[in-house]
C-alpha positions as CSV (number, residue, x, y, z in Angstrom):
1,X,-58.8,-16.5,80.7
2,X,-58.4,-18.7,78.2
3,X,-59.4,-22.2,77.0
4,X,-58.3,-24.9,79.2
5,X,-55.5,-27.6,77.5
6,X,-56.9,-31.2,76.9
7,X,-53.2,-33.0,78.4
8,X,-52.8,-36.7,77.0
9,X,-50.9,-38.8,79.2
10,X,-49.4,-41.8,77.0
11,X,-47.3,-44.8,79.4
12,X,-44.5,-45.7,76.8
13,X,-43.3,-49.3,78.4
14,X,-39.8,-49.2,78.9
15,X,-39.5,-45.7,78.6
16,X,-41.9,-43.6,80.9
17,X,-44.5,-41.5,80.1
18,X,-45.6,-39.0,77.0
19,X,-47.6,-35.7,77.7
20,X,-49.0,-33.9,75.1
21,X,-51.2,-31.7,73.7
22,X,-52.3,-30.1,70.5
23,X,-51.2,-26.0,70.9
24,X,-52.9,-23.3,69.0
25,X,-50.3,-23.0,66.3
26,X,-51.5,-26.4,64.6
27,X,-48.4,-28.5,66.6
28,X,-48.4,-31.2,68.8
29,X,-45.9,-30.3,72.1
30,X,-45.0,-32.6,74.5
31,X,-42.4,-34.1,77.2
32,X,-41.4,-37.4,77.7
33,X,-40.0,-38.3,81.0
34,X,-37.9,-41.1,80.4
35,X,-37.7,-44.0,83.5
36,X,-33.8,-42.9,84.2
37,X,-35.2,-39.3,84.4
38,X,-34.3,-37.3,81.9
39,X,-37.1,-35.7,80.4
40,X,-37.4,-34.6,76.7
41,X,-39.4,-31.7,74.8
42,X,-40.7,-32.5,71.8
43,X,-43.1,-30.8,68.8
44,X,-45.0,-32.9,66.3
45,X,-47.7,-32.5,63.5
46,X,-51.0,-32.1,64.7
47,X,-52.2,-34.7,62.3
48,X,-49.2,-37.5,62.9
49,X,-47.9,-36.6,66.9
50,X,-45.7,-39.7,66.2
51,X,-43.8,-38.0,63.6
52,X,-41.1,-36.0,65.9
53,X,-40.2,-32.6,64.1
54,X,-37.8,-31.8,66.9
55,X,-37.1,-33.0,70.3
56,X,-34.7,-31.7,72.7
57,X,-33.1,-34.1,75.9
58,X,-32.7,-31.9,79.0
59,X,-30.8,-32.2,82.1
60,X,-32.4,-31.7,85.0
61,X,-31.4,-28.2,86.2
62,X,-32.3,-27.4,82.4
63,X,-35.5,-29.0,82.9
64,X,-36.0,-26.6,86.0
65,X,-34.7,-23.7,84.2
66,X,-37.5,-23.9,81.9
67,X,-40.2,-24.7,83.7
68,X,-39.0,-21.6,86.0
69,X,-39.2,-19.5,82.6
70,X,-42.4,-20.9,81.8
71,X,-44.0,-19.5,84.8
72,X,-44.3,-22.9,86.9
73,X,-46.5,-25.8,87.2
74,X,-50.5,-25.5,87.6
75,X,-50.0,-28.3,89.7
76,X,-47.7,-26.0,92.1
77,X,-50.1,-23.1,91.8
78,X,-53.1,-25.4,92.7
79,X,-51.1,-27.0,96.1
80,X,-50.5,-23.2,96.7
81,X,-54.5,-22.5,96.9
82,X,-55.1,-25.8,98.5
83,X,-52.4,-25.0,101.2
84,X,-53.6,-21.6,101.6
85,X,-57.2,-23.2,102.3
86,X,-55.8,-25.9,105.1
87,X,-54.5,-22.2,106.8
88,X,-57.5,-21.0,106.5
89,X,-59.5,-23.7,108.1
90,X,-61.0,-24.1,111.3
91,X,-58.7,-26.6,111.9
92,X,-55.2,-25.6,111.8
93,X,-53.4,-25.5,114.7
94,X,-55.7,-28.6,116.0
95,X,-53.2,-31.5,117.5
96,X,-54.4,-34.9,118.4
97,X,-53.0,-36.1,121.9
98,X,-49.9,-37.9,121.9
99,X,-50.3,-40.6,122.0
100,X,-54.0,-40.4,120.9
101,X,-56.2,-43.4,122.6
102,X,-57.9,-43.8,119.2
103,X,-58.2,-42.1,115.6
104,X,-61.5,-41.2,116.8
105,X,-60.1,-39.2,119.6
106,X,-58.4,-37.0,117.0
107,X,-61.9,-35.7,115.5
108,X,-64.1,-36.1,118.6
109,X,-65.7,-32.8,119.9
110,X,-64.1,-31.3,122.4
């Protein structure tokens, strides 16, 4: 497995937010999701990530095109295990009473 990716999150008031991070090949990639938004892929120098080499604007069934071709989000993979470890609980398929007499009725023994 390899190393794991040091993400910058940058807010940009009036704008959105910048994510970044410094790839293997020397280059700084990154997205901007603008506050309307679109969102926009961009590659910089390593040494000056405010000097844009290239950016791209994308739609956003272009934006889900390529994250599809990019093999998803680790956020969705993560919320995959997670939900597959609530199913796996003890306590799945355990329902307060409606209406519950107290919050503390939910987790009481039974």
């Amino acid at each position: 497995m390899g190393r794991m990716v040091k993400l910058d999150e940058t807010p940009l008031p009036g704008v959105g937010m910048r994510y970044d991070f410094d790839s293997r090949s020397g280059k700084r990639v990154g997205v901007i999701t603008h506050r309307d938004g679109r969102r926009e892929i961009f590659v910089a120098r390593r040494d000056d990530p405010d000097a844009c080499a290239e950016s791209i604007v994308l739609a956003d069934d272009e934006a889900e095109a390529v994250a599809d071709l990019l093999g998803g989000s680790a956020v969705t993979r993560r919320l995959e295990t997670s939900m597959q470890d609530i199913q796996d609980s003890p306590w799945t398929g355990y329902r307060c009473p409606t209406p519950a007499p107290s919050w503390e009725s939910c987790w009481a023994a039974p």
